[in-house]
N, C-alpha and C positions, 0 to 999 in steps of 0.2 A: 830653331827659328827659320834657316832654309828651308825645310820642307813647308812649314807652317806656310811661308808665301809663297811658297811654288802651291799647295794646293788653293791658297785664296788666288792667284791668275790664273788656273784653271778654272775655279769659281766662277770668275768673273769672265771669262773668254767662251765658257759652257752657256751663261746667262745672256751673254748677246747673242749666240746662234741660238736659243731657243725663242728671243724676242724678235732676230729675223724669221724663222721659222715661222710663226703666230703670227706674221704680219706686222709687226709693231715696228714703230719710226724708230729711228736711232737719231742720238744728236753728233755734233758735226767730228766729236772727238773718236766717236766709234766708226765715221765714214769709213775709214778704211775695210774693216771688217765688213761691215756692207757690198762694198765695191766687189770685195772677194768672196763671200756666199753667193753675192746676186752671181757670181760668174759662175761657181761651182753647179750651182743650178742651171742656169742656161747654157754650161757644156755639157748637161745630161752623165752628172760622174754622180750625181745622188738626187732626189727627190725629195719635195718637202717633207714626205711623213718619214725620211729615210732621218733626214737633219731634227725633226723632232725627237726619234727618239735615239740619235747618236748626243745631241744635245743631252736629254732627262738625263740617262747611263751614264752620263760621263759626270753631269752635277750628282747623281746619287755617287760614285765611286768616288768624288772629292771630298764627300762627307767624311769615308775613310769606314761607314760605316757598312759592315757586314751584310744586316737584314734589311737595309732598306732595295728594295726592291722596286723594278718596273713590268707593268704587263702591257702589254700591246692589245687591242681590242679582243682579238680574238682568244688570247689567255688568258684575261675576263673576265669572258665567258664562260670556260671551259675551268677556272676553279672557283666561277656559283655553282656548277654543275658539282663540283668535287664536292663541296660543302653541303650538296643538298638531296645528289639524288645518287644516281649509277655513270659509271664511266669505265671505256675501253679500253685497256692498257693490258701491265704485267703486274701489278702489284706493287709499286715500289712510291715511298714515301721520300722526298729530298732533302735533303740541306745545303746551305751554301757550304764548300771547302773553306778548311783553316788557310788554303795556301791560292783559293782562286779556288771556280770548277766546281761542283755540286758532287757530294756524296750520297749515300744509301744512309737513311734517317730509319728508315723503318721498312719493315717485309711483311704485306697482311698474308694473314696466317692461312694457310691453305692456297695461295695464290700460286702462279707456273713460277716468280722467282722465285719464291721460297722452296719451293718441289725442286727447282732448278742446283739448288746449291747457292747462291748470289746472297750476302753478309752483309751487317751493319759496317759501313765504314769504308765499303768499295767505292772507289772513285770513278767514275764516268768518264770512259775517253773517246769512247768509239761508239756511235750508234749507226747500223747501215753502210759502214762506211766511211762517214763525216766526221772530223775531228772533232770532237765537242769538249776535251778535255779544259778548256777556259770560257766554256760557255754558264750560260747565266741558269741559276734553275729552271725557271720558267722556260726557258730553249729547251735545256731537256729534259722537260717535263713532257714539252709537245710533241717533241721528237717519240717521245717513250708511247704515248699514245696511238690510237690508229682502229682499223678498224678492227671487230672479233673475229680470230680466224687468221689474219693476215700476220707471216714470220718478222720478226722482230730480232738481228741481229745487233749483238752486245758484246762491244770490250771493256773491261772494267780493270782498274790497276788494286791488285789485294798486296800489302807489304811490298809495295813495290814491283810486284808480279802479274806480269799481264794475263786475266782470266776471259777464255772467249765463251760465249755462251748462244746458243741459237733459242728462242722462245716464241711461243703464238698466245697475240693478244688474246685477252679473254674478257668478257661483258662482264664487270661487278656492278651490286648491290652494294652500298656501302657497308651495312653489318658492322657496324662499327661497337656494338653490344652485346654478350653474348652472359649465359652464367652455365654454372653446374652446381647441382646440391652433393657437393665434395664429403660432408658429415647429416646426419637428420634433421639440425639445428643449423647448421652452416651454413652461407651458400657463397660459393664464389664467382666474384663478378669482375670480368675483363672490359675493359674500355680499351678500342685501340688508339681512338685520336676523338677530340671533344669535336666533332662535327655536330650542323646545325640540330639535330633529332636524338641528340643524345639522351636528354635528360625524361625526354619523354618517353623513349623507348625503354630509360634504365626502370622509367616507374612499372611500366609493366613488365618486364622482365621478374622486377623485388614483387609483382602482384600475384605470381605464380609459382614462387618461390617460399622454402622456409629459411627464416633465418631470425630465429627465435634468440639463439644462444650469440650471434655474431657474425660479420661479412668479413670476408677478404676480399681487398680491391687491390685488382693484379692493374696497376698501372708502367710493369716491365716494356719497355720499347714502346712507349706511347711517344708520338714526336712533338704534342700538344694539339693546337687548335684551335678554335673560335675564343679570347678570353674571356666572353660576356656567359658560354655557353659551358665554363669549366667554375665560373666563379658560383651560377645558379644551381652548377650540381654539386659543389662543395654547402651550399646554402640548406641543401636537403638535410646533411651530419650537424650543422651552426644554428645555436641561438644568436641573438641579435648581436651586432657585434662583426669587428674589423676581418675582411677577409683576405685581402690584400691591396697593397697600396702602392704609390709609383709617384716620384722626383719628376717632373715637368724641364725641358730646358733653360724652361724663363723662370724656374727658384720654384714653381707654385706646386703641389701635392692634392693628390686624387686617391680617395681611397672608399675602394668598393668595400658596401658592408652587407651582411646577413640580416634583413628587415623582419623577421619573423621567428617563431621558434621551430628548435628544430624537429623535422618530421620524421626520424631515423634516429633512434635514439640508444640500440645495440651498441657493443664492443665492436669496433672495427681494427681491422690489421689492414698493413696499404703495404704491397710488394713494388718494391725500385729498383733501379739497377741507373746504368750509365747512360743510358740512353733515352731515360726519362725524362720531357723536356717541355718547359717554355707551359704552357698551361695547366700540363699535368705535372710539373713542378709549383703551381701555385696550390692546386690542389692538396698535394701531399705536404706541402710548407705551412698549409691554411689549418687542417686538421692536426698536424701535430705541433703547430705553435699553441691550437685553441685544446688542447690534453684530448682532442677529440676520436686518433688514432695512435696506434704503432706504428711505427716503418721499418720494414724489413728487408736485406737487401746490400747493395752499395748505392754510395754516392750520387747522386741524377748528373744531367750533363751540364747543368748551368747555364741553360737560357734566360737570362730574366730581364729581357728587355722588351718594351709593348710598343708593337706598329699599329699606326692610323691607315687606315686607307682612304684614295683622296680619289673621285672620279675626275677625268679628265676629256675637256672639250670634244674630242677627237674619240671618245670613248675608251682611253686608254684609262688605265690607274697608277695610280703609284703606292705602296706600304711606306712610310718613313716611321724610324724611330721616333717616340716624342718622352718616351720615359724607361725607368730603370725600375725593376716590380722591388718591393719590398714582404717580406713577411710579417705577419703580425705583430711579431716580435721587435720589426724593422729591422732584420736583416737582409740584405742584400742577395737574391739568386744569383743574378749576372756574374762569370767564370769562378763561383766556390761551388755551386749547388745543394740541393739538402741532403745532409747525411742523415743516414741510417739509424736509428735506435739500438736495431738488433742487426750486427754484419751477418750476414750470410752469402754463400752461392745459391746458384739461379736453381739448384737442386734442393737446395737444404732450404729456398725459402717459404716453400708451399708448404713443406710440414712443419715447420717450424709456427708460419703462423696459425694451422691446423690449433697448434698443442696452446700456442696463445691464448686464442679463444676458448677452447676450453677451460684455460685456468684463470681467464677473467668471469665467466661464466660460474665458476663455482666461486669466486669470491665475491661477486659484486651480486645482489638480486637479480634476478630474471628480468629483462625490459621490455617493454611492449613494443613490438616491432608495427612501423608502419602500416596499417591496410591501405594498401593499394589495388585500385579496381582491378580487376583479371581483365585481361584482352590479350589480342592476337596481337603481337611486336610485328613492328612495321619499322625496321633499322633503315637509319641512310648512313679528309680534308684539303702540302702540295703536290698529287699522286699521279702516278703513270705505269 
């Protein structure tokens, strides 16, 4: 009960410096605080855009919640850019830390961290120099970024153990889709994060591809992505019908559905691991609540809670939580995640669902795979 009012007077002491901030009157019981912002300003110790967003961060942090998140204008910008096109960084996708301080969510494949040695689960303390170990993602997202070419110094805490790394940004393409014809009849398809062009890139990817007999969809260390843009490429596997749904904080329910039949009509197999998260846990929740896939693998990480994002005056944003995802089934993602069908390691699981396929294919008829038009892939989510 303590803490509950210590965070509603933060609450409430966040929500008057953000209405001095904005300009807004106070009435005569909040004078005081007036008296003392108007000072704090006019002794030049902070600046208004300083008090806006020490205000936002501090009313997100009394939520208590995690993902809710703030961007300052020029952060954005810079993840429409993530979501849409190319950006200069080292490869590394974020998460907020369990304990404060942002970790390593995900490493694109081929990028200088990944070449570098730099793991899922490294904790960010040091970049250039500057403490950032309780900085906000979005801090060190920007930090991680810069121009191509230019050295990028990195401390990172592994097990406790401080790891130094020296790196040079490099120009990406987002490629966020990629396959291989693994068997003659098979084809395997990676998605690294449900960015804005996914689904369009995955059609021509499956357009130049065989996969007569079945897919494997490698969604291992995917960290998620756009929800609107992982529900529409689940809708590709779905006839009509619930794809996943989400608890509102005011009692009320929202549930995205598959409006058409579906266009993929193959045996699919879906590879997971622990770091499979937040969209690409709806996806894999979606498909084998609706008997659409297998999942092979471990456990995903259990994101399953859906941010809005809100523009703001000043061009800032803010993400807030507003619901809790469900699966078809109505289970709950958020801290269980979805379990595996078939356990396996990250070794054992590509053959495994290899042989899958194969043996749904000799039991079940032959299905008509998609035709999607051939063309040239044109790939383009918090990245640095």
């Amino acid at each position: 009960m303590k803490r509950r009012q210590i965070e509603i007077s933060a609450l409430i002491v966040f929500t008057s410096v953000l209405s001095f901030a904005l300009g807004q009157n106070f009435n005569k019981s909040t004078n005081s605080i007036d008296q003392a912002l108007d000072r704090i300003v006019t002794a030049g110790a902070l600046d208004k855009s300083a008090l806006e967003r020490a205000a936002i961060e501090g009313m997100l942090r009394a939520t208590g919640d995690r993902w809710s998140t703030y961007y300052d204008s020029n952060q954005t910008n810079q993840e429409s850019q993530n979501l849409t096109g190319s950006y200069s960084g080292v490869g590394i996708w974020l998460r907020p830390g369990i304990g404060g301080g942002s970790e390593i969510a995900s490493l694109k494949k081929g990028s200088v961290a990944k070449r570098a040695g730099l793991k899922i689960g490294d904790v960010i303390i040091l970049i250039d120099g500057a403490d950032l170990s309780s900085a906000s993602v979005n801090e060190v997202a920007t930090a991680l970024r810069g121009d191509a070419g230019a050295i990028l110094k990195l401390s990172v805490l592994r097990k406790g153990i401080e790891q130094k790394y020296e790196l040079t940004r490099e120009e990406f393409q987002s490629n966020d889709v990629s396959t291989d014809q693994v068997k003659k009849n098979i084809l395997y398809l990676r998605i690294d994060t449900f960015s804005e062009n996914v689904v369009q890139d995955v059609k021509s990817e499956l357009g130049q591809g065989n996969f007569q007999k079945g897919l494997i969809l490698d969604l291992r260390d995917n960290p998620g992505g756009i929800l609107s843009v992982a529900t529409d490429f689940a809708a590709l596997f779905l006839s009509k019908g619930a794809i996943v749904s989400y608890d509102m904080a005011n009692g009320d329910g929202k549930t995205i559905q598959a409006d058409s039949p579906a266009s993929i009509n193959v045996p699919v197999a879906i590879l997971i691991n622990k770091n499979t998260a937040s969209s690409a846990e709806v996806v894999a929740g979606a498909l084998q609540a609706r008997n659409r896939a297998v999942l092979i693998g471990a456990t995903t990480f259990g994101k399953g809670s859906v941010q809005e994002s809100l523009k703001l005056a000043n061009r800032s944003s803010i993400e807030i939580t507003v619901g809790r995802l469900r699966t078809p089934l109505g289970k709950f993602i958020e801290g269980t995640g979805i379990k595996p069908d078939l356990v396996a390691s990250e070794m054992q699981s590509l053959p495994k669902a290899i042989n899958l396929i194969n043996a749904l294919s000799d039991i079940l008829k032959p299905a008509d795979q998609k035709s999607f038009p051939k063309s040239t892939v044109q790939s383009s989510g918090n990245r640095g």
